[in-house]
N, C-alpha and C positions, 0 to 999 in steps of 0.2 A: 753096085749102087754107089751113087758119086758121094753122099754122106758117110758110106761106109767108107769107101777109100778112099777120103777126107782125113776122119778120126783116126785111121790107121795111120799116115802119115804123120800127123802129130804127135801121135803118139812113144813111134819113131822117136821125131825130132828131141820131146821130152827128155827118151832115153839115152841120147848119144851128151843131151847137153848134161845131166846127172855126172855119166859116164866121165865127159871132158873136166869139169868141174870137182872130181874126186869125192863125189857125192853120192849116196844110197837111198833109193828110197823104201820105206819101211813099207812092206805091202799090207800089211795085218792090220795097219795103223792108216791106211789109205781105203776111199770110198770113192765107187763111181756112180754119180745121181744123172737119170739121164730126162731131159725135158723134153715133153711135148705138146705139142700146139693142137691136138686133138686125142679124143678119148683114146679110139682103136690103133696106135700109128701102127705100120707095115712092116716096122724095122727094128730090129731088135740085137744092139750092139754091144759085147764083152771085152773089154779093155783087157789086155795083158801088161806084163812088166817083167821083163826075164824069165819068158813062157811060165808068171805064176799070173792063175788070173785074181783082177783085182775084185771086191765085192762091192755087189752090183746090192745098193739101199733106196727105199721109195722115199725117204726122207733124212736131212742130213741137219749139223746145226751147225752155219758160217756167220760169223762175227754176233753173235746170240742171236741169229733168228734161224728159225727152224723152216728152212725151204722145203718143199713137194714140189714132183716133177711134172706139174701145172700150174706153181706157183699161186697155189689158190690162199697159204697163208692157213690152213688151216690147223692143221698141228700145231703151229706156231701159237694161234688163238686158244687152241688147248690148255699150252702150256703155260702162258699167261694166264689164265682164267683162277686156274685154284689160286696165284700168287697176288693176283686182282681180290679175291673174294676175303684171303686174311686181313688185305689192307684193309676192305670196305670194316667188315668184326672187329682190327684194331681203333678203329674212328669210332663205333658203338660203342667201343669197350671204356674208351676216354671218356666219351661224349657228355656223364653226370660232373664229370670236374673240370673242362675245358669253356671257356667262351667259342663263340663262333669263331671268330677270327683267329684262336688258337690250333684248332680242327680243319680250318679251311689252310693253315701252314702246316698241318701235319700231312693233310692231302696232298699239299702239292711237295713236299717230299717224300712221301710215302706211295701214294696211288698214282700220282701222275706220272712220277721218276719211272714207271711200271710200263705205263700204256704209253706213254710220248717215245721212248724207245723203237725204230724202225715203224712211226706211225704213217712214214709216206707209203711204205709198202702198205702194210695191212688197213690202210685207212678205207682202201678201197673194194675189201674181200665180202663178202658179201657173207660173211661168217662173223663178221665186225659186230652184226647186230644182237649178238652177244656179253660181248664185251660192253658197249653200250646199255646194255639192260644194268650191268653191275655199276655201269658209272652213274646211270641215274638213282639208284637204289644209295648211293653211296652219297650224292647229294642230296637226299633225302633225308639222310640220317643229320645231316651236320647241320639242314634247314630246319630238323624238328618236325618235318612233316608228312602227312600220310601217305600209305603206300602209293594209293589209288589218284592220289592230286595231280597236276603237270607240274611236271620239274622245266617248262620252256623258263618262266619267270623266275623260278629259284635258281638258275645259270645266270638270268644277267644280274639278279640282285648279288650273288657271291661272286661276282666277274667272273666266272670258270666255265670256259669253254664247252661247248658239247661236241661229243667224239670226233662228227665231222665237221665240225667250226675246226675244231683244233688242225684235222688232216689238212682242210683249206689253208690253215694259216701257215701250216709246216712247209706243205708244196711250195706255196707264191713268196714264202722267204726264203726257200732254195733257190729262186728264177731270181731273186734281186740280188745274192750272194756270187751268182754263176752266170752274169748274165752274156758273158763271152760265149757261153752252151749253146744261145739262143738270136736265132735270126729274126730280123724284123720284115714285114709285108713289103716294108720299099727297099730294103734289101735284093730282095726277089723282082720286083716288077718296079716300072718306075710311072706308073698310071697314079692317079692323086686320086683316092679315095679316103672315106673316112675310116678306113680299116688298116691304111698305112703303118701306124702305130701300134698297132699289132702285132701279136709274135707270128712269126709263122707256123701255121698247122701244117707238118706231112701230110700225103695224102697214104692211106693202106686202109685196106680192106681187112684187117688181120684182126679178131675178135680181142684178142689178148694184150696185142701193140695199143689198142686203143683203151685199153683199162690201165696200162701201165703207168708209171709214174710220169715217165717221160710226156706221154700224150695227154696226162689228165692236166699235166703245171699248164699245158701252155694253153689248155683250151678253158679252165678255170683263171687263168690271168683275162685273158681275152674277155672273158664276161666280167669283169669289173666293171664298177660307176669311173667311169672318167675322172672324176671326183678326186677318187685314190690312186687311178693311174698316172694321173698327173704329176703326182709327185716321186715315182719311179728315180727320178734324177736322186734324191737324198734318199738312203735309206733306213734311216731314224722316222724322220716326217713319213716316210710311207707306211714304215712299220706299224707308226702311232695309232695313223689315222684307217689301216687294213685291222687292226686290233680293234679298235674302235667302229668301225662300219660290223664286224663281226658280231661281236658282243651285242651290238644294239638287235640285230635281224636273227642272232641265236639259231644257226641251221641246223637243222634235225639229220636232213642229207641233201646226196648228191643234186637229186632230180631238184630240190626245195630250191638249191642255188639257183641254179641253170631256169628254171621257172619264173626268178622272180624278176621284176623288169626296173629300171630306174632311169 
């Protein structure tokens, strides 16, 4: 199979560069995660390292997040979750001696520092709606109010984002940061439409390339009000005013954006 004698090749290469370099690698202390783009795949690959083979893990942790080999993010939402829920207990715990406005600065050091971490990955797992139940629960406490109320209006009165305002805002400030990453509509074609200013969308068919990060920044910039794209040229003024369109429209999720028309 051409994937198998792909990885083997590499693998190779790996070893001879180790080798040339006066370098070892520690196999005990090494893991091989492998991903798939479907439940059942057909192929099932064993990495060696100086015929010792390397260990084969369903889930690994690289630069603090906890990948699975679907990249569903859900381990990772795990593991966040119990370190989410002490933050939410330490903000109850304060809450008889603090002002709001002191509670809403221990949150955003405290709970936010938590979830804003790799939130372009996991913003979109569909396991997120977990973590979201704690962040309403947590704005609850610092608003004084009950369980069962909506928290849409208690986010824009404490200006504090909802899980996927925030995702939205993390995405479309990586596309202003990077925008060398990203090709424009007239880039591609030189027909004068009003889509020109657009990023370009790949075209794939690929369930997973289309949840990714890559495919969400550019098809979530694209749906902007004009308004905000406008101002793409500075990215202070965009930032302001993408903060600000945010906070006012407070999105619950995905589909809410993508829904709504302007």
């Amino acid at each position: 199979m051409e994937f198998t004698k792909s990885l083997n090749t590499n693998s190779t290469k790996i070893n001879r560069w180790f080798k040339s370099n006066s370098l070892s690698l520690n196999v005990d202390k090494t893991h091989f995660l492998q991903f798939y783009t479907r439940p059942n795949p057909n192929y099932d690959f064993i990495p060696y390292y100086e015929d010792k083979q390397i260990t084969k893990v369903k889930t690994i942790k690289f630069l603090g997040i906890t990948l699975d080999s679907n990249l569903s993010l859900k381990q990772h939402i795990e593991d966040i979750t119990p370190r989410l829920n002490k933050a939410c207990f330490a903000i109850r715990s304060i809450k008889p001696f603090m002002s709001v406005e002191a509670m809403r600065l221990v949150y955003f050091s405290y709970f936010h520092s938590i979830l804003s971490y790799g939130i372009i990955f996991l913003g979109n797992s569909v396991h997120s709606k977990y973590i979201f139940k704690i962040k309403k629960r947590t704005i609850r406490v610092i608003a004084d109010s009950g369980m069962r109320d909506s928290c849409r209006e208690l986010f824009k009165k404490l200006q504090i984002l909802p899980l996927f305002s925030q995702y939205i805002l993390s995405l479309l400030m990586f596309v202003m940061k990077n925008r060398e990453l990203f090709k424009l509509n007239s880039d591609i074609h030189h027909i004068g439409t009003r889509h020109n200013n657009n990023l370009h969308l790949p075209s794939t068919q690929l369930n997973l390339f289309q949840k990714g990060v890559y495919y969400s920044r550019i098809k979530i910039y694209n749906h902007l009000p004009l308004s905000v794209k406008d101002l793409s040229h500075d990215i202070k003024c965009f930032k302001r005013s993408l903060k600000g369109f945010i906070q006012l429209n407070s999105f619950y999720s995905l589909e809410e954006y993508f829904n709504s028309h302007w």
